[in-house]
C-alpha positions as CSV (number, residue, x, y, z in Angstrom):
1,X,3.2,3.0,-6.6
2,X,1.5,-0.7,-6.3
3,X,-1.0,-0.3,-4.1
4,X,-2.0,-4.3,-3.0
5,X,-4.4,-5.8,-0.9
6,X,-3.7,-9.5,0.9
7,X,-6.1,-11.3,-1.7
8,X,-5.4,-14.0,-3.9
9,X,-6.6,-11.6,-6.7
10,X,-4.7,-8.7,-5.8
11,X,-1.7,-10.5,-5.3
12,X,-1.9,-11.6,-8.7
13,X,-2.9,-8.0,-9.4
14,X,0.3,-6.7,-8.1
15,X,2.3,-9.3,-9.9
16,X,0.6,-8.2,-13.5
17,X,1.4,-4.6,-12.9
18,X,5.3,-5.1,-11.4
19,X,5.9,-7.6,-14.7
20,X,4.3,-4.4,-16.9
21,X,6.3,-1.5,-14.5
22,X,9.5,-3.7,-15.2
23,X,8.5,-3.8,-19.4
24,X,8.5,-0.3,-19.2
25,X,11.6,-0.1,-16.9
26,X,9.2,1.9,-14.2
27,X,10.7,1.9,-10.8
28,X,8.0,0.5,-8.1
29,X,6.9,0.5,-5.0
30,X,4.5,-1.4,-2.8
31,X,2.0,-0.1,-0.1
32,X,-0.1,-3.3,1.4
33,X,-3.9,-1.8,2.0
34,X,-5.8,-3.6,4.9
35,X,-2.7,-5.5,5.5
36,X,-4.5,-6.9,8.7
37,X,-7.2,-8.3,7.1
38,X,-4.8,-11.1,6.1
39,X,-1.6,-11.8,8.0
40,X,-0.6,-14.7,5.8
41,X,-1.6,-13.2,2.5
42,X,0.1,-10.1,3.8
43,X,3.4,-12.2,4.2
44,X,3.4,-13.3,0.6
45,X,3.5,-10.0,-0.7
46,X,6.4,-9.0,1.8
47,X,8.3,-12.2,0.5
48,X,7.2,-11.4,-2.9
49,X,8.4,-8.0,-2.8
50,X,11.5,-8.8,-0.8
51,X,12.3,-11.3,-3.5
52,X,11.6,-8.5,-6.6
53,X,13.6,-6.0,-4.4
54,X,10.5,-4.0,-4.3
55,X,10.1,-1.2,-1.4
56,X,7.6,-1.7,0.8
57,X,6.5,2.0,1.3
58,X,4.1,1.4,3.9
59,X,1.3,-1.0,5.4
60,X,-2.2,0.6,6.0
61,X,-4.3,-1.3,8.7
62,X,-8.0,-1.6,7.7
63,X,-9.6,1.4,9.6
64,X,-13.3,2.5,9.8
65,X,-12.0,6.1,10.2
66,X,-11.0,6.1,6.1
67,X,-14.9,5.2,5.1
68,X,-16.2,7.9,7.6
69,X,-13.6,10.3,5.6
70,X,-15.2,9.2,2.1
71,X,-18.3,9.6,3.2
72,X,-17.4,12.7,4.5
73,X,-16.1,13.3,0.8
74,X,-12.2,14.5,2.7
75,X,-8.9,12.8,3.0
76,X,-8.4,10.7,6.1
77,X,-5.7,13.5,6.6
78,X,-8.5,16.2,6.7
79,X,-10.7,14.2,8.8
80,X,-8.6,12.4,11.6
81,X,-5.4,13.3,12.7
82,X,-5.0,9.7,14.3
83,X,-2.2,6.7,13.9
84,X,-3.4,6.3,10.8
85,X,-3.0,9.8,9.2
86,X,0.9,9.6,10.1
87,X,1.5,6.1,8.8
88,X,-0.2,8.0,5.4
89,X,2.1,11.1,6.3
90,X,4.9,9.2,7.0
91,X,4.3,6.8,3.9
92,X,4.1,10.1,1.6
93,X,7.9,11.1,3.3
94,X,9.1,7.6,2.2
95,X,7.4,7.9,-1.0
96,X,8.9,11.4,-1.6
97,X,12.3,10.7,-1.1
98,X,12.4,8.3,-3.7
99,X,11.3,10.5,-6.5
């Protein structure tokens, strides 16, 4: 699992870490983090991912709710049980099935 952000340095991130997964012949997928925060950068990694033939498990909007959690030292699951814990839930079905 490549978990990405839509930054210039995370999309090189992600690219680094695919090239390794591949050396090592280690299946991937992608889950874009704050995918909101970015539209365009987002769209390169989708194009980038669709082009690799990578999954793209899920996309997590940024949400507030996830730093009350930390702080709160508990999984967003544990704290809120909001849009955002079922696209996590329904991410870990997607995820789930593939292994």
């Amino acid at each position: 699992m490549i978990v990405t952000e839509p930054t210039l340095s995370a999309i090189n991130d992600l690219k680094r870490i695919y090239h390794v997964a591949c050396h090592f012949k280690i299946p991937s997928l992608v889950c874009i983090n704050k995918y909101d925060i970015n539209i365009q950068n987002s769209n390169k990694i989708e194009e980038y991912c669709m082009k690799k033939d990578i999954p793209i498990v899920g996309k997590i909007k940024y949400d507030t709710e996830m730093t009350k959690a930390m702080v709160k030292e508990k999984t967003i699951i544990e704290y809120s049980n909001d849009k955002l814990s079922d696209e996590i839930r329904d991410m870990w079905i997607k995820i789930s099935e593939r292994i």
